[in-house]
MITILUM-338248 format. One record per residue: x, y, z of N, C-alpha, C in turn; residue in three letters. Coordinates in steps of 0.05 Angstrom, whole numbers, plus 32768, in hexadecimal, padded with zeros to 4 digits. Each point is the difference from the previous one (the first is absolute). Layout:
% residues N
XYZXYZXYZALA/...
//
This chain:
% residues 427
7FD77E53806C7FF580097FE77FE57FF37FF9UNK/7FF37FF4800B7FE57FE980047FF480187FF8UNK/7FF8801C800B7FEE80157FF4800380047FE7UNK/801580037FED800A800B7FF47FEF7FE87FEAUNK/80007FE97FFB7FFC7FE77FF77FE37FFD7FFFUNK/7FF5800880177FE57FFB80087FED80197FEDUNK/8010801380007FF580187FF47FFB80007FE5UNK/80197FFC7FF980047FF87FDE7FEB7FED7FF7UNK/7FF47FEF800D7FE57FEA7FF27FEE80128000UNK/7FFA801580177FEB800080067FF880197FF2UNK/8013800C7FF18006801E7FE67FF27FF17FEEUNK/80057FEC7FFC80057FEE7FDF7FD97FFB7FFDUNK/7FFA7FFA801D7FE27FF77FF97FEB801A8004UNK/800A801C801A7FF980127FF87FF780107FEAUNK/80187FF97FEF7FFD80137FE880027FE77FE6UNK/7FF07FF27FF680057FEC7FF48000800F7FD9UNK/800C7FF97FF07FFE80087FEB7FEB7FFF7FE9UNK/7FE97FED80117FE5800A7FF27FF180067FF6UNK/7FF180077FEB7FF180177FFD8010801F8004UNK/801E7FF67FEF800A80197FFD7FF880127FEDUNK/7FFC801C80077FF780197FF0801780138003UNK/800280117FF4800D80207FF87FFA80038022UNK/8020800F7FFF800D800F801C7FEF80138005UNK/7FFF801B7FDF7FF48014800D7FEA80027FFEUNK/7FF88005801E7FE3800780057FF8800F800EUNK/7FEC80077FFF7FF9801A802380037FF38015UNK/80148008801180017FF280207FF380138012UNK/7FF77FF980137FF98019801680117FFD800FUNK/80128000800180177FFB80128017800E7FF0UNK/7FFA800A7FF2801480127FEE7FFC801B800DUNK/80198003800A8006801E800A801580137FEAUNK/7FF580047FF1800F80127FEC7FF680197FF6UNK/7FE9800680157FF3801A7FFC8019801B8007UNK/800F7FFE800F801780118005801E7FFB7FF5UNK/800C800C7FF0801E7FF77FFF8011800E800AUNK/800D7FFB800B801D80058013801A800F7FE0UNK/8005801880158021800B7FE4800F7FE77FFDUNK/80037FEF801980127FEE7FF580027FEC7FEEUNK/7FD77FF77FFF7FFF7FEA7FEF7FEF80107FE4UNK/7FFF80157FFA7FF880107FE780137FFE7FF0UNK/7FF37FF17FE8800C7FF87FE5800C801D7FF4UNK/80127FF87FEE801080187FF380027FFD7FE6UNK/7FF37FF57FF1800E7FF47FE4800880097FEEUNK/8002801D8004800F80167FED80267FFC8012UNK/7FFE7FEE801480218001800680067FE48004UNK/7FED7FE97FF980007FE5800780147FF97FE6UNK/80087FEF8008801B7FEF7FF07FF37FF07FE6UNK/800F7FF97FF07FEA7FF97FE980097FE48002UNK/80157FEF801880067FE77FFF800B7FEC7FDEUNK/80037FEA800580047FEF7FEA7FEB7FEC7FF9UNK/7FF67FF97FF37FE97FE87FFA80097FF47FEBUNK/80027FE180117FFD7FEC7FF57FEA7FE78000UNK/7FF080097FE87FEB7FE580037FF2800C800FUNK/7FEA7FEE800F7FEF80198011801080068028UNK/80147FFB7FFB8018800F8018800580177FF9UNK/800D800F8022800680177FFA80157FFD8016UNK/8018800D7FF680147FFE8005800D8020800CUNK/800C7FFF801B7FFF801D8010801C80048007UNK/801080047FF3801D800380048004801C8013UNK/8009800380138003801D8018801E7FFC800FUNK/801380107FFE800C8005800B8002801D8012UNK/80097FFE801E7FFF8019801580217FFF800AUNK/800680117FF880188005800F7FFE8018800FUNK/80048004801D80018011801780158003800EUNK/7FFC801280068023801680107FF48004801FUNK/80067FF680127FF68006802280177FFE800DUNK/7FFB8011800E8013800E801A7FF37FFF800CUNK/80117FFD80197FF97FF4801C80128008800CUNK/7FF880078025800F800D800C80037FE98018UNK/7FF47FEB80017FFE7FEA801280067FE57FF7UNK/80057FF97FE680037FEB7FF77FFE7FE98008UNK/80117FF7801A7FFE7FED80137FE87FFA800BUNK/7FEF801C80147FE98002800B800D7FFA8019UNK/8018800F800980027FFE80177FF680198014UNK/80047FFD80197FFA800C80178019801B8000UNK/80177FF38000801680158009801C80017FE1UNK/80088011800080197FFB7FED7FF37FFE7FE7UNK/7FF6800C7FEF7FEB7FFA7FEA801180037FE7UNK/80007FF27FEC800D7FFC7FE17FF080127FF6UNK/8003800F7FE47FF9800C7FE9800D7FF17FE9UNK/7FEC7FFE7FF080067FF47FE67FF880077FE8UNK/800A80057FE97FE47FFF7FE880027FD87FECUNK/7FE47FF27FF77FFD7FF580017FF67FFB7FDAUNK/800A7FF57FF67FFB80027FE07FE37FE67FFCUNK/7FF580007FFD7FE57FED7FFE7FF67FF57FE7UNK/80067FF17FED80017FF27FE87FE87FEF8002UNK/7FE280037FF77FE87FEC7FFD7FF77FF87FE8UNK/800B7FF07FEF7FF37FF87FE97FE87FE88012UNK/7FE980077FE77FEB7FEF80067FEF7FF27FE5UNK/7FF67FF07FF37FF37FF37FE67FED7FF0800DUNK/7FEA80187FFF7FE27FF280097FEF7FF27FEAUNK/7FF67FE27FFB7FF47FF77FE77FDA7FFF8008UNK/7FF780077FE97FE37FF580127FEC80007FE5UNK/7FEF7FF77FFF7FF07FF67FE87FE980107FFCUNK/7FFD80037FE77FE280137FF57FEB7FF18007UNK/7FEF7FEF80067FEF7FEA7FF37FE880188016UNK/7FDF7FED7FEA7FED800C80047FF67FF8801FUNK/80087FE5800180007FF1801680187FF38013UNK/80058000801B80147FED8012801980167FF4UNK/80167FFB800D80148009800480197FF38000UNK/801880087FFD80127FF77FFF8019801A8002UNK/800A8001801D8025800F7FF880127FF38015UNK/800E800C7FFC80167FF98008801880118000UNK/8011800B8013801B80138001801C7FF4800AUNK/801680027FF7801C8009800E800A80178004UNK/80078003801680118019801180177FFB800CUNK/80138016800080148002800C800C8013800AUNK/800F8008801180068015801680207FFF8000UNK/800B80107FFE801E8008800A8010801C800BUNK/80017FFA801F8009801E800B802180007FFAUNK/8003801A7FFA802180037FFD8004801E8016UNK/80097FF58011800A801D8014801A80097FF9UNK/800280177FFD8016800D8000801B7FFC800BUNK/7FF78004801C80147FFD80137FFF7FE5800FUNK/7FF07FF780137FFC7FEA800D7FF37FE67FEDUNK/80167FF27FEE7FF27FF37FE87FFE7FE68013UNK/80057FF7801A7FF87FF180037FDE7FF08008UNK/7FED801B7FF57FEA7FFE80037FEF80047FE1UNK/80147FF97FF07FF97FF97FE77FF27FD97FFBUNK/7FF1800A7FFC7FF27FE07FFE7FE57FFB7FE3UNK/80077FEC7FF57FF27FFA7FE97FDE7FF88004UNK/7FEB7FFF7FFF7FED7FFA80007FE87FF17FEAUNK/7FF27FEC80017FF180007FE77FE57FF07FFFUNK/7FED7FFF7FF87FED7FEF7FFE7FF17FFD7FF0UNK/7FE87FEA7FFF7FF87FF27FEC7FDE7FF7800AUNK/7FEE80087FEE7FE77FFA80077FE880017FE6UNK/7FED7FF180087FE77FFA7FEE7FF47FF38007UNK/7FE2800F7FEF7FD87FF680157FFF7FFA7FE6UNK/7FE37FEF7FFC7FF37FF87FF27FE48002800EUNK/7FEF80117FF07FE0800380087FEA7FF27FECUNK/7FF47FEC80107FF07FF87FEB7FE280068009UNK/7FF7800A7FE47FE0801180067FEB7FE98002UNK/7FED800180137FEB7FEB80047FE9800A7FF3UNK/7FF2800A80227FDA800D80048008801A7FEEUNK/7FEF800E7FFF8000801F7FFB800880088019UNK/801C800D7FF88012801B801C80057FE28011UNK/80127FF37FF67FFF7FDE8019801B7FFB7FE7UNK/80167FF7801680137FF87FF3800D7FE98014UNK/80177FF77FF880137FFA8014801E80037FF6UNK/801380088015801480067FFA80187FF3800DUNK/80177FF57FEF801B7FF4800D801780137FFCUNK/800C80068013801080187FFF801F7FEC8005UNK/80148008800280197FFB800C801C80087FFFUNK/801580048016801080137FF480197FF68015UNK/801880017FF180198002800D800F80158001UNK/80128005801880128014800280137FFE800EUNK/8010800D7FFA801F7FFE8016800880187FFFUNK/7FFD8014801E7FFE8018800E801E8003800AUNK/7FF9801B800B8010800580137FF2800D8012UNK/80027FFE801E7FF58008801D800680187FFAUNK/7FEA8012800880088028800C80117FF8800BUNK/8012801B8001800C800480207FF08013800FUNK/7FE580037FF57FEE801280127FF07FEE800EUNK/80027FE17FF57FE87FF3801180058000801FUNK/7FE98002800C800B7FFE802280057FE38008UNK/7FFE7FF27FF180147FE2800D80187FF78003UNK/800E80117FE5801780067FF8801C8000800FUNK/800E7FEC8000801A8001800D800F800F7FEDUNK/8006801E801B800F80117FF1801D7FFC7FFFUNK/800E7FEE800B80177FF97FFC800C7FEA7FEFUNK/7FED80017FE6800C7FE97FF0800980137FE9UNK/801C7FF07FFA8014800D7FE47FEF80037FE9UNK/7FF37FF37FF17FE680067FEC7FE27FF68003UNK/7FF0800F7FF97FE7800080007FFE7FE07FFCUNK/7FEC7FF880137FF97FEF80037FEA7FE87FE9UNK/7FFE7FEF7FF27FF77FFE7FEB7FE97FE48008UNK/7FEE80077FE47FE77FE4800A7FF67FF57FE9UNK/7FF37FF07FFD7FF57FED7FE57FE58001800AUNK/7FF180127FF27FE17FF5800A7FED7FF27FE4UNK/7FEF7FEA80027FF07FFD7FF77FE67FFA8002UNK/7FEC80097FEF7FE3800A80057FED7FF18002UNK/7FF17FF77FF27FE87FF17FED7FDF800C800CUNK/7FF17FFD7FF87FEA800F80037FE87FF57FE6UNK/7FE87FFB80137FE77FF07FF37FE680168006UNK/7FF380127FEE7FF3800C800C7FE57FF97FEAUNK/7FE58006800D7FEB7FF87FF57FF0800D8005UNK/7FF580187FDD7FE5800B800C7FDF7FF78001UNK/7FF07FFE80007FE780007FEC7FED800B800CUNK/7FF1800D7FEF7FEB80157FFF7FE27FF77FF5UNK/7FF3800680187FE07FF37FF57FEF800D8008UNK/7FF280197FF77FEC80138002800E800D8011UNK/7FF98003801C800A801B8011800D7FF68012UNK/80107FDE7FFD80107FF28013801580017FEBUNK/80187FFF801380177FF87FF780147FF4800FUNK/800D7FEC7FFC80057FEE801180247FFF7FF6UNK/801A80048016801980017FFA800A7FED8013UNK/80107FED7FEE800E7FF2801480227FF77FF0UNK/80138006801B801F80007FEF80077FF48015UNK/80187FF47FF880157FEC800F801C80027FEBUNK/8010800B8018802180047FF9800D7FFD8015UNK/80257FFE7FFB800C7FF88011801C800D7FF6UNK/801980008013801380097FFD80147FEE8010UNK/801C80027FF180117FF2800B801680128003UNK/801380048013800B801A8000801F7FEE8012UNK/801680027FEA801A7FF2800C800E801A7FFBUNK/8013800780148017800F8006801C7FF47FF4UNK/801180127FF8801F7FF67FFB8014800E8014UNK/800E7FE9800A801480098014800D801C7FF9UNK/8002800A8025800D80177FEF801D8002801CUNK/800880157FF5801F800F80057FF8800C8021UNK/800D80068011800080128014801B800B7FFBUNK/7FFC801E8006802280187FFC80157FF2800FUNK/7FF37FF08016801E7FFC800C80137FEB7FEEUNK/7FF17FED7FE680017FF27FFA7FFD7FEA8000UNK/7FED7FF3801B7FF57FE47FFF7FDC7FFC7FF0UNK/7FF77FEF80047FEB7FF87FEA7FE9800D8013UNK/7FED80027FF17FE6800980137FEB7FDE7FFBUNK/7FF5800080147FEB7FEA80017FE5800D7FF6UNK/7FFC7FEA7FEA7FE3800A7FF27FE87FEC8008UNK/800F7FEE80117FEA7FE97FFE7FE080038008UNK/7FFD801B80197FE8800D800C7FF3800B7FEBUNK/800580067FEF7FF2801A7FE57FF27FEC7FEDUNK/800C7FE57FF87FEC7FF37FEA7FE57FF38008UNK/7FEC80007FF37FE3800380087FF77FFB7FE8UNK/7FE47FF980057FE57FF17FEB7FE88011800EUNK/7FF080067FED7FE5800680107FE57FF27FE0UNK/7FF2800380127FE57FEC7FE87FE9801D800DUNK/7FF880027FE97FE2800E800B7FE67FF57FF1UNK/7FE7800580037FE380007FFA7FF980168008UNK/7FFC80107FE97FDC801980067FE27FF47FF4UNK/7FF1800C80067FEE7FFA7FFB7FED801D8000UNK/7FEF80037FF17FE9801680007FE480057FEFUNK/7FED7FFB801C7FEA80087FE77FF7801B8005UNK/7FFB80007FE37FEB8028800C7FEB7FFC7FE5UNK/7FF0801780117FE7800880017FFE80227FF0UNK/7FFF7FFA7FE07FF980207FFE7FE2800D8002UNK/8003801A80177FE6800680037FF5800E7FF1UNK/8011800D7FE97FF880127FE6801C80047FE7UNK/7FF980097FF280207FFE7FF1801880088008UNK/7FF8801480128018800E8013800E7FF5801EUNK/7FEB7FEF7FFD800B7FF780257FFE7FE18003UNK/800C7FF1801480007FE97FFF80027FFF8020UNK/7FFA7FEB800E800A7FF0801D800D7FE87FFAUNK/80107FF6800F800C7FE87FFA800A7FF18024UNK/80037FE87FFC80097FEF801C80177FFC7FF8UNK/80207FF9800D80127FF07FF880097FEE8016UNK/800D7FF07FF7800D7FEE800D80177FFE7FF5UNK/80207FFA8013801A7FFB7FF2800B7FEC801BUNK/800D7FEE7FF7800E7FE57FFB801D80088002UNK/80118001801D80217FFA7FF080077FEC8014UNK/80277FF87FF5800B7FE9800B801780077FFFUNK/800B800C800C802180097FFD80177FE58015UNK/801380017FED80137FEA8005801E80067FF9UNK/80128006801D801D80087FFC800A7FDE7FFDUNK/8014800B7FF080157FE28000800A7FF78018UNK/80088011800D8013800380167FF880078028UNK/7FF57FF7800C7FFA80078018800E7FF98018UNK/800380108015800F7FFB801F7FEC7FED8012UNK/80157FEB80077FE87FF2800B7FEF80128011UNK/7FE27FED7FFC7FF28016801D7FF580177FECUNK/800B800F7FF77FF880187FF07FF97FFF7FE9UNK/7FEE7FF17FF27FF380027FE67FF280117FFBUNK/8009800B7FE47FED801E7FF67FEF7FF27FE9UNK/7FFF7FE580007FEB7FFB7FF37FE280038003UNK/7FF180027FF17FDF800D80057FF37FF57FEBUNK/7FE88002800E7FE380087FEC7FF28019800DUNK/7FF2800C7FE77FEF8019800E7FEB7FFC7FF1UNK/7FE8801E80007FEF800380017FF8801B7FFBUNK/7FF280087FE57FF4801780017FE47FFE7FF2UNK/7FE9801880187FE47FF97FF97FF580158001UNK/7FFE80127FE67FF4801880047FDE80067FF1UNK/7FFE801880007FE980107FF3800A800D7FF4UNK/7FF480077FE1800880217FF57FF180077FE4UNK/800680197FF87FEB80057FEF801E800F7FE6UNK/7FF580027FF3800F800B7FEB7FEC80137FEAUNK/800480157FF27FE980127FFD801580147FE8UNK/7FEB80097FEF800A801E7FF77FE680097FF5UNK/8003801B80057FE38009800B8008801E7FFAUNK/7FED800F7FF57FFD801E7FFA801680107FEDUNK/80107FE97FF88017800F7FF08015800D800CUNK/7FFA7FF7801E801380168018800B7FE58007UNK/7FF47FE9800D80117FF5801680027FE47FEDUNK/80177FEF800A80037FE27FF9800F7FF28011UNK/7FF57FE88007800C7FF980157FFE7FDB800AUNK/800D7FF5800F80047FE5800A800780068020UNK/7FEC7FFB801180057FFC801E7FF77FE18008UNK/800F7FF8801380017FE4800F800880048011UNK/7FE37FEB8015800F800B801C7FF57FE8800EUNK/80187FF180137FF57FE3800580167FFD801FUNK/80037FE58004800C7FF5801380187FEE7FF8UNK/801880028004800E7FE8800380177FF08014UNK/800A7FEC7FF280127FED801D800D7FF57FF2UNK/80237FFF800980107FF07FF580067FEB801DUNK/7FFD7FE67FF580067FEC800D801B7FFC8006UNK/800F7FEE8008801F7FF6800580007FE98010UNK/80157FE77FF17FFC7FE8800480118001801BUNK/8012800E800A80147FFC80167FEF80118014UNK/80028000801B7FE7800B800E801280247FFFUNK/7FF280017FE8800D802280077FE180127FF7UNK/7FFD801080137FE4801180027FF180047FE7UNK/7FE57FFB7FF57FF880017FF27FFE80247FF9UNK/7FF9800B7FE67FFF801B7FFA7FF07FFB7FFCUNK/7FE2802380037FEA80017FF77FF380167FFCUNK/7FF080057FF77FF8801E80007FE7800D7FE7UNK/800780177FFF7FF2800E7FED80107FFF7FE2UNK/7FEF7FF57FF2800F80017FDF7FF2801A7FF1UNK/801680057FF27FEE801E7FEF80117FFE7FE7UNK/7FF480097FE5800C80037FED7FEB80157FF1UNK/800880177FF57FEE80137FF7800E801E7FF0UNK/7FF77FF37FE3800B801B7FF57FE080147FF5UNK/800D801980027FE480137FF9800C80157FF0UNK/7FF680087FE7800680117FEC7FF280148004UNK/8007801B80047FEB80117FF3800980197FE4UNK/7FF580087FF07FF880037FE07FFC80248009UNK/80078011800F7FFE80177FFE7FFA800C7FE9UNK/80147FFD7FEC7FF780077FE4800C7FE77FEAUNK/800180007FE480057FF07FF5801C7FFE7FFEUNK/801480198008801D80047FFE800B7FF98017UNK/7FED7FEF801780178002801D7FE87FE5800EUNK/80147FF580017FF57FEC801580107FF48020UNK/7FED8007801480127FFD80157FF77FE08004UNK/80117FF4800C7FFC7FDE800F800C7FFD801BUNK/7FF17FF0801080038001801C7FFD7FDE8006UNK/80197FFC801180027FDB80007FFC7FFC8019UNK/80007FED800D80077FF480227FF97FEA8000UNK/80137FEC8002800B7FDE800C7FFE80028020UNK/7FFB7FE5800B80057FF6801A80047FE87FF0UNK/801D7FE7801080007FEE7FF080147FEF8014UNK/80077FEC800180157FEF800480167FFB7FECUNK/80178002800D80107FF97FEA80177FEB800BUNK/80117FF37FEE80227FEF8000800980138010UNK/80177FFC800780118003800F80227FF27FF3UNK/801080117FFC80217FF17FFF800A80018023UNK/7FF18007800C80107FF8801E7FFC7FEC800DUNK/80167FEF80067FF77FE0800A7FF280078016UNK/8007801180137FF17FF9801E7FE780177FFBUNK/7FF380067FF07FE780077FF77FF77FF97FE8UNK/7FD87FF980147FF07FEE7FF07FFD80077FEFUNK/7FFB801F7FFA7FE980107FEF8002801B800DUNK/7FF980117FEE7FF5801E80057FF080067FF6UNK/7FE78012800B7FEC80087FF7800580207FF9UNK/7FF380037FE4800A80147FEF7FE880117FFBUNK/80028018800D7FEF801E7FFA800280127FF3UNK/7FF880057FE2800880187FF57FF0800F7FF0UNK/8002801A7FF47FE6800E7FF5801180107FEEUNK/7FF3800B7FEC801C800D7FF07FE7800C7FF0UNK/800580227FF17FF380087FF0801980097FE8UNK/7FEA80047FEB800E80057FE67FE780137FF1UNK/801B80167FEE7FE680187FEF80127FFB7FEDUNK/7FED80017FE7800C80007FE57FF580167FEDUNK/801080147FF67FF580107FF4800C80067FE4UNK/7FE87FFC7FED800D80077FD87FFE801C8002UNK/801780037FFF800680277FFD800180057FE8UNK/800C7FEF7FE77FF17FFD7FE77FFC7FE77FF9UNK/7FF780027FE880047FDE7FF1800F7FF28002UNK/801F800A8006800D7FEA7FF780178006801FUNK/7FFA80108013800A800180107FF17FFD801BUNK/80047FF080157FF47FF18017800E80028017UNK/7FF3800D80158013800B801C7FF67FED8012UNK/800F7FF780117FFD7FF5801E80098002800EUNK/7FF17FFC801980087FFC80197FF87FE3801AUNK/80057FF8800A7FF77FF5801880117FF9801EUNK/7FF47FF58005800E7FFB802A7FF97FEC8002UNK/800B7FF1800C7FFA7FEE800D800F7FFA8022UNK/7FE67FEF801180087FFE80137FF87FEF8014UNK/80117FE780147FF57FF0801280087FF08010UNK/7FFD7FF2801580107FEF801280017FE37FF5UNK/801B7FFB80087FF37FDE800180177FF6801BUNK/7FEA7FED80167FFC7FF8800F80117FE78000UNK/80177FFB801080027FE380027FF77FE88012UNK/7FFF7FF27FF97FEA7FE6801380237FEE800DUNK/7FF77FFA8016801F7FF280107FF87FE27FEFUNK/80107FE580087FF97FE97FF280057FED8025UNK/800280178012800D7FEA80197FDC7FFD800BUNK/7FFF7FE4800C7FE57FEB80027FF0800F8014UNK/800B8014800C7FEB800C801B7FE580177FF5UNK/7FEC7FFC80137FF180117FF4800980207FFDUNK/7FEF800A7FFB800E801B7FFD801E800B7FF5UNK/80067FEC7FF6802280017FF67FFD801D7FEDUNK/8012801480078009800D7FEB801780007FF5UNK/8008800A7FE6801F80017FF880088018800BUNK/7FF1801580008012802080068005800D7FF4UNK/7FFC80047FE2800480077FE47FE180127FF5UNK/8007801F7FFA7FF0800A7FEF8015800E7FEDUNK/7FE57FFB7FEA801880117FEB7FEB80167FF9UNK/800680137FF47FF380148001800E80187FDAUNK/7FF07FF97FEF800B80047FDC7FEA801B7FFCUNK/801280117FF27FF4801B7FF6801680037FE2UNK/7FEF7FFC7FE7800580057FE97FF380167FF7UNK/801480147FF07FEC80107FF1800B80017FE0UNK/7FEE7FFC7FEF800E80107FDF7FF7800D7FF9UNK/801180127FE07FF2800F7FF780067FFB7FE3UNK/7FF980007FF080087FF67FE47FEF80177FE8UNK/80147FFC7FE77FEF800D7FE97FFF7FE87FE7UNK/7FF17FFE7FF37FFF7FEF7FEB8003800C7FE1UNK/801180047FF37FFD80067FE27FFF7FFB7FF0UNK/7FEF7FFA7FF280027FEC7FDA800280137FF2UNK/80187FFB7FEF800980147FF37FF27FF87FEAUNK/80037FE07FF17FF080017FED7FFC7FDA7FFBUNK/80027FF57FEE7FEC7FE28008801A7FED800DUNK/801D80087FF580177FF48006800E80068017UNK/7FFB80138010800F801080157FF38003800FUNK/80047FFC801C7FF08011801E801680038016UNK/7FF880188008801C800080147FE980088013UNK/80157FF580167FE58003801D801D80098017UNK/7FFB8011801A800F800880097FE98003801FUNK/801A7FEE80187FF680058013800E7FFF801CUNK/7FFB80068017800C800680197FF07FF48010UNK/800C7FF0800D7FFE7FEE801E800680068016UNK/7FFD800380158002800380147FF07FE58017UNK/801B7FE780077FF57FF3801B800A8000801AUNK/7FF48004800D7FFF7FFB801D7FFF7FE68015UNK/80087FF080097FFF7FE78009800980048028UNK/7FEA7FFD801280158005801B7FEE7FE98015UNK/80127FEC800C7FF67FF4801080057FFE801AUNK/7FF37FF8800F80017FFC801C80007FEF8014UNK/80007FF980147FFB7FE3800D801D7FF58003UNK/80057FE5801580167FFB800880147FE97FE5UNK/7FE780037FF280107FEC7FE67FFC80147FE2UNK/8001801180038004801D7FF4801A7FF97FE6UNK/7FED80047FE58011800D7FF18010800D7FF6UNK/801280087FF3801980147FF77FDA80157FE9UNK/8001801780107FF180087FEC800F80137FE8UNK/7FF3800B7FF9801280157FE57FEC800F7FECUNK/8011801A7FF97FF4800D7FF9800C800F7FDFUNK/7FF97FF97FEA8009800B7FE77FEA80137FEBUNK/800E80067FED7FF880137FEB80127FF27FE9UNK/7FE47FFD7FEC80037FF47FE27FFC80137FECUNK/8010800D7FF17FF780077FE180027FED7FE7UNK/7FE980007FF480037FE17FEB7FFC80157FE5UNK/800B80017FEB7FF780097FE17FFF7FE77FF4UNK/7FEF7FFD7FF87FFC7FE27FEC7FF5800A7FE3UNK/800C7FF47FEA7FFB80017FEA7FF37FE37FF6UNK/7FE380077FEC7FF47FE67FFF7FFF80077FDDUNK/800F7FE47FF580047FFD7FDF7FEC7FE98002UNK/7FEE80047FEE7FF67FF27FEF7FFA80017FE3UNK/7FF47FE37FF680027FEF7FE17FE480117FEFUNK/
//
């Protein structure tokens, strides 16, 4: 966690509190010449909330009805279920002219019909504090607890345990902007701690969680360069340190890595908006198990056809964790589009796909080691959005995933169909 530590000073003197002025100002680094259906304000159906003092208080409850024809997410012999979905949520967050302050609790409870033993409680707890410096220069402390429950769609997933598998994760996060003529300079440091709770196997003995609990520390860093109000260049650099509790001798999936790209970020003509990065990286490993390396990409692109429909187009190359002890890491490929279209005011259609490999890396000490593992994910949805009026929105949508792998250490893949109706009450 030495990054994580090292970072946090170096935010504090970054962005020092100084010669603090008013937040809003003209940035050139403000891309808000285009808005997206999704993030276009509505305030003829916006909630009128509670206020106290200068807080504002966001009381929402979602209760949803989903059926499922795969439940499990198995390969062969597939369950059908319908699934009752209970989300109350009380988001708090503060009026002020300057700096910030909220804070939320959430909680989750599935009730299945038939197979209740995949009923499981959920809930969490989080709040940032932003304090305003330079003009458009802040710094921000974020942090958040939760206690989940594992997909049974994730592909790590031991599909033979009696209930969904459960985890405690917690967050923290130091991020720092400041803005000085046509530089802008970002630097964040966060970290995660992520413990597992024993679980069940059907035959009835215990499952071992000890491989799954993990720490990771990161550092980004970025400066850019706006070359007019619309466009910017920027360098980055990122910093991680990942650390399992638990390792086979010989086989440590502990690491440091490395990511070093270029990219530009832009919105331009009222048509396009966009963030591309495109760089190099390498995950290290302390046990001699093959280093990973490659091409890093991260890049979303909007385009604004008209003011009622906005299409977005994504694509990652990335490293990721792993829950399999005898693999280091997988490297993760995916690209996914999405169209959003206001058919009226108060009604919002979608669609998207998504789709990509991820690669597993072996952890045995020889060069060229492979594991033998591709996985290969094709999602598609389609959804409608309705606000009936500032208290009510019902949104309704269909899933469809695909999961199929290959190689001699090959997955249980699987294939389902989701209908979800969700009802969203709000204060």
């Amino acid at each position: 966690m030495k990054y994580l530590i090292a970072a946090a000073g170096l935010a504090a003197v970054v962005s020092s509190p100084a010669m603090a002025a008013t937040r809003q100002q003209y940035s050139a680094f403000a891309r808000d010449r285009n808005v997206s259906v999704s993030e276009r304000a509505h305030p003829e159906y916006a909630p009128l909330n509670i206020r106290w003092e200068s807080l504002v208080i966001q009381p929402e409850l979602d209760v949803s009805l989903e059926g499922s024809d795969n439940i499990y997410a198995t390969e062969t012999n597939t369950k059908s279920d319908f699934d009752l979905k209970i989300k109350p949520q009380v988001t708090l967050t503060s009026d002020w002219s300057r700096n910030e302050f909220g804070a939320y609790v959430r909680g989750s409870y599935d009730n299945y019909f038939t197979y209740t033993s995949e009923n499981a409680p959920q809930a969490g707890v989080g709040a940032h504090f932003r304090l305003d410096t330079l003009p458009n220069s802040s710094v921000t402390l974020t942090g958040e607890y939760s206690n989940n429950v594992e997909s049974r769609e994730s592909t790590n997933y031991a599909q033979n345990l009696a209930k969904p598998l459960r985890n405690e994760s917690f967050q923290a996060a130091l991020n720092s902007v400041t803005e000085i003529n046509r530089f802008r300079y970002s630097l964040s440091a966060g970290g995660e701690v992520l413990t597992y709770q024993s679980g069940k196997l059907k035959s009835g003995g215990s499952f071992d969680v000890s491989g799954y609990n993990r720490s990771w520390a990161t550092v980004d860093g970025e400066v850019e360069y706006a070359i007019n109000p619309g466009t910017a260049v920027y360098s980055y650099i990122g910093l991680n340190e990942r650390a399992y509790d638990h390792n086979d001798p010989g086989q440590s999936r502990n690491s440091k890595g490395f990511d070093v790209a270029l990219g530009t970020n832009f919105d331009i003509t009222r048509l396009v908006r966009g963030d591309v990065r495109i760089g190099y990286l390498e995950q290290y490993y302390v046990a001699k198990v093959p280093a990973v390396g490659g091409l890093s990409l991260r890049a979303t692109v909007e385009y604004f056809p008209t003011q009622l429909t906005t299409i977005k187009l994504q694509a990652v190359r990335a490293v990721q964790d792993t829950d399999q002890p005898d693999a280091s890491s997988y490297v993760t490929e995916y690209i996914s589009g999405r169209i959003d279209h206001e058919l009226f005011r108060n009604i919002i259609l979608s669609a998207s796909i998504e789709g990509g490999q991820d690669t597993y890396n072996g952890i045995c000490g020889t060069p060229g080691c492979t594991y033998g593992r591709h996985d290969d994910r094709w999602d598609t949805t389609f959804g409608v959005n309705y606000l009936m009026n500032r208290r009510v929105g019902l949104n309704l949508a269909f899933t469809h995933e695909n999961l199929t792998s290959s190689g001699p250490n090959r997955t249980l893949g699987h294939s389902s169909n989701m209908l979800l109706l969700t009802t969203v009450l709000r204060y």
